[in-house]
FIMAR-257278 format. One line per field, with one value per residue (C-alpha): residue in one letter; x, y, z. Coordinates in Angstrom, 3 decimals, padded with zeros to 6 digits. Layout:
N
drenmar: (a / ...) $
u: (X / ...) $
v: (Y / ...) $
w: (Z / ...) $
This chain:
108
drenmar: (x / x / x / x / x / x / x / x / x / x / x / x / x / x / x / x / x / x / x / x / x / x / x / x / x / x / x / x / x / x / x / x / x / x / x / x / x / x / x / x / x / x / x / x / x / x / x / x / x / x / x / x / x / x / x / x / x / x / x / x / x / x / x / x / x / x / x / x / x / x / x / x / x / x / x / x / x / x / x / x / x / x / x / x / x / x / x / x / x / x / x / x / x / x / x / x / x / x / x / x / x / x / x / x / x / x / x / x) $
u: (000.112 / -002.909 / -005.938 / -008.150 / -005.198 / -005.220 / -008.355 / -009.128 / -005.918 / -007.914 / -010.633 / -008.750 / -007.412 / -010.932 / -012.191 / -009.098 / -009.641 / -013.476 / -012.572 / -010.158 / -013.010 / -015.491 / -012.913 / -012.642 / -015.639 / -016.459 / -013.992 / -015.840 / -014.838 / -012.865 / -014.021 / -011.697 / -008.166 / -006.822 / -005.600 / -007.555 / -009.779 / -007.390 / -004.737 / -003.572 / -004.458 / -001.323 / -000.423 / -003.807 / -003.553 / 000.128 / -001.800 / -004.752 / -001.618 / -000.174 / -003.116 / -004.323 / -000.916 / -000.732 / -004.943 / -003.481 / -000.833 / -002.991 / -005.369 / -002.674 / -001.534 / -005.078 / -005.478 / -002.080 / -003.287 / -007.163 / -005.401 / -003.386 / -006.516 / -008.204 / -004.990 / -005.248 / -009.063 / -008.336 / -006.122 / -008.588 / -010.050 / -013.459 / -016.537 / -016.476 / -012.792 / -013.535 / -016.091 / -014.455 / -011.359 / -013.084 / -015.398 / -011.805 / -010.845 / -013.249 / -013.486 / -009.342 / -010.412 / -013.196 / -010.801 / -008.106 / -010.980 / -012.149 / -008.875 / -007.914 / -011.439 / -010.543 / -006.992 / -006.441 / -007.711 / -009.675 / -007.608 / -008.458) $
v: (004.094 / 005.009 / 002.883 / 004.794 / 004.235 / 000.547 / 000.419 / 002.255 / -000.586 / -003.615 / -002.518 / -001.380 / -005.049 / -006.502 / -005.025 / -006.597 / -009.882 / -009.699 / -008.205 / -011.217 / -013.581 / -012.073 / -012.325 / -015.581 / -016.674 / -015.459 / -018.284 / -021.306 / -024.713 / -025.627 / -028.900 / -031.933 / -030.989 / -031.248 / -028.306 / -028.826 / -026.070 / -024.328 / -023.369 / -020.446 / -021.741 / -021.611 / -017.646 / -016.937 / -018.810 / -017.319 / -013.521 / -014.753 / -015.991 / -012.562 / -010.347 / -012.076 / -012.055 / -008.264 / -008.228 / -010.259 / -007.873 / -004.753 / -006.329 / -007.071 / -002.908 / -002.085 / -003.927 / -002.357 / 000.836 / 000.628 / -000.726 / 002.191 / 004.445 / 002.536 / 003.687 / 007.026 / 007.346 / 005.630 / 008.952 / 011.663 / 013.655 / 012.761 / 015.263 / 014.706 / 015.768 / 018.905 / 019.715 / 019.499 / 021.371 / 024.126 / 024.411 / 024.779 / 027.323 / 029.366 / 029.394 / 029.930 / 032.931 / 034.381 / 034.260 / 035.718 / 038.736 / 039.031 / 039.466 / 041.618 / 043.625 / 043.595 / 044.528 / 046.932 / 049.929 / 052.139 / 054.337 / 058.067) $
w: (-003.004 / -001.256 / -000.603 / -003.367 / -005.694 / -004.879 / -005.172 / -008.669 / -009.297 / -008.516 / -010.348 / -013.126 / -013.099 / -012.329 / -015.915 / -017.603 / -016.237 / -017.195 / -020.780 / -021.325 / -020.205 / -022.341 / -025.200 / -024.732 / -024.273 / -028.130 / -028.977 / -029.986 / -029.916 / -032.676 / -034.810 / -035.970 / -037.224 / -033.532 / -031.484 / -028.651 / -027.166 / -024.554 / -026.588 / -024.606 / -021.533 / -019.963 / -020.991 / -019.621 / -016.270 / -015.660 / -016.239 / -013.919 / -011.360 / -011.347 / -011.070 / -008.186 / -006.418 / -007.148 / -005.562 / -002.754 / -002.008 / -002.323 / 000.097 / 001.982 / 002.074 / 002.472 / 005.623 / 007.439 / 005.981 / 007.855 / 010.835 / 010.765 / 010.558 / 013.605 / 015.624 / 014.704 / 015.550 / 018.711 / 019.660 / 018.699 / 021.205 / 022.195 / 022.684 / 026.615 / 026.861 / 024.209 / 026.484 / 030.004 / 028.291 / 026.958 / 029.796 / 032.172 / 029.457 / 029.915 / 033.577 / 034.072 / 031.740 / 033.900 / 036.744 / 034.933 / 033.973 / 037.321 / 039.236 / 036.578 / 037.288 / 041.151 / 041.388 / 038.426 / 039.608 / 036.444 / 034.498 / 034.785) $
């Protein structure tokens, strides 16, 4: 998965977590007759449990996968060493243009 899919993931699972907070905050505290007020508690914890495991693993991806990147930036050419090649370039090419210019004699 890539990091924009993880990402779009955790935030897919972000609005989830904030929908089911929102639903229950809309739950009000129930009155005598027993039951408690977290009934449900434990379902929602266990769903809290795994979405942050799954965040923590994603995280987890995204930082091998930016590590990665680093390393492959580290390798790129810089602008010096564009510079100095295509300077050499051009001068192996002058000399290749000038001996040609010198030793070929002109076609009749």
């Amino acid at each position: 998965m890539t990091v924009d899919g993880r990402l779009m993931a955790m935030r897919e699972a972000a609005r989830r977590l904030q929908e089911e907070n929102d639903r229950a905050e809309t739950l009000r505290l129930k009155g005598d007759g027993g039951g408690g007020t977290s009934d449900g508690m434990e379902q929602r914890v266990s769903r809290l449990e795994k979405t942050v495991d799954q965040m923590s693993k994603d995280i987890g991806d995204m930082r091998v996968d930016v590590a990665t990147l680093k390393e492959n930036v580290r390798h790129l050419p810089t602008k010096p060493w564009m510079f100095t090649t295509l300077v050499g370039m051009l001068t192996a090419l002058a000399a290749v243009v000038a001996i040609i210019v010198r030793f070929v004699p002109p076609a009749h």
